[in-house]
N, C-alpha and C positions, 0 to 999 in steps of 0.2 A: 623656903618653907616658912609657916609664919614662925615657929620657935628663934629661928634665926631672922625675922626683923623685929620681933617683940625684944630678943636681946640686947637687938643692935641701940634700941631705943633707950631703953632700961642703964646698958651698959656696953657701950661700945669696944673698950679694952679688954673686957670678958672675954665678952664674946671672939676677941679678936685670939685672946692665948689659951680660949677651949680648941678653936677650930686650929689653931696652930700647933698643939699638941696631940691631937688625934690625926694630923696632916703627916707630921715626923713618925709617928706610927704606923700609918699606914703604908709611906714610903717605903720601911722596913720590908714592907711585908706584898711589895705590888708586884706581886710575879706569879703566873697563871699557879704553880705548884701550891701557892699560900692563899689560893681565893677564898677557901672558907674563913684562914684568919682576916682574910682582907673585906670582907661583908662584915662580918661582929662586927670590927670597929669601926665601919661604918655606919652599922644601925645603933652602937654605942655611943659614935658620936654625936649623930644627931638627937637621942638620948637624953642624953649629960646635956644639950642646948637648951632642950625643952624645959630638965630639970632648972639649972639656970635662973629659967625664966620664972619660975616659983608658982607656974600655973598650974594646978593641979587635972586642969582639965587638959588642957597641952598634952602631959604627959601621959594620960591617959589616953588620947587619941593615938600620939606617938607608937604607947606600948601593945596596943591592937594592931597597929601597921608593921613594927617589927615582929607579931605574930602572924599576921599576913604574909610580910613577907618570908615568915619560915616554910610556911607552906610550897612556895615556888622556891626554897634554898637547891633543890637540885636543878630545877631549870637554870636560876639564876649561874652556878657553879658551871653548867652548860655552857652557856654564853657567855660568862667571863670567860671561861678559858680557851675559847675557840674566837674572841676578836678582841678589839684591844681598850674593853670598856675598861678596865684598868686605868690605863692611859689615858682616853678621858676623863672618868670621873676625880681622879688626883689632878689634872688640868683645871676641872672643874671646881674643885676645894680649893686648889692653890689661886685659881682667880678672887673666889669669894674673901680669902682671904686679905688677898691684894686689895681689893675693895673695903673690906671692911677698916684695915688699917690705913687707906687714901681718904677714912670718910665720905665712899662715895656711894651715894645714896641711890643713886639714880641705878649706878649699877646693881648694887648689892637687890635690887629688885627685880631688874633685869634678869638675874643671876637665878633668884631664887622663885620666880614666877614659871610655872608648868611644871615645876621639879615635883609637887606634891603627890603624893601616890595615889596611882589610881590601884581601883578594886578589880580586880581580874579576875573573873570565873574560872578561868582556864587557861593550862597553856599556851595555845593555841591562838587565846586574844592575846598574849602576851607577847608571844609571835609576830601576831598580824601588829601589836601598837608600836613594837620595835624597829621590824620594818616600816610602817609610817613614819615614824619617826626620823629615822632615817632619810628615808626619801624626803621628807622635809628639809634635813639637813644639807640635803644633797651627796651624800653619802652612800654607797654602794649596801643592799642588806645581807 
């Protein structure tokens, strides 16, 4: 997302021990039983990047999107706890991490390009972009 390459620009070792501090947190907490505390500090963490980043507008976007995302919180809680997006998305932070502390640039973009949320009217597109998504991956939906 851009909070996290505006960071990385700005300050690279920041950014490196926000995300590695809310990663040990997370871990704590990455078991279908814990998925609500496990979304907060998700949407906290990427939060606190934004903040970070000292962009006023940033954060603003951010904090419309983790109000967005409240809206889908029981979908989301759905589907975390019925596959193993858990598991992914700490795969996912623990990569970005690794990249961010290899200085690698190339990835940390890779990483963070189509992450950015999209606006969903509905469950149902939330559904169908999951399953897309999916099938993209090659991943079973």
């Amino acid at each position: 997302e851009m909070g996290i390459r505006l960071l990385y620009e700005k300050d690279p070792v920041l950014l490196a021990e926000a995300i590695s501090e809310y990663v040990k947190k997370m871990k704590k907490v990455a078991t279908k039983d814990k998925v609500d505390e496990y979304l907060a500090l998700n949407e906290e963490m990427h939060l606190k990047i934004c903040e970070l980043c000292e962009n006023e507008f940033l954060c603003h976007i951010r904090q419309l999107i983790n109000a967005q995302l409240g809206r889908y919180r029981p979908l989301r809680f759905f589907l975390f706890t019925r596959s193993d997006a858990i598991k992914k998305s700490i795969k996912e932070d623990q990569a970005l991490l690794n990249a961010v502390k290899n200085k690698d640039k190339r990835k940390i973009d890779r990483l963070t390009r189509g992450r950015w949320i999209e606006f969903l009217a509905s469950e149902e597109e939330w559904l169908k972009h999951i399953k897309t998504k999916e099938k993209k991956a090659g991943t079973p939906a």
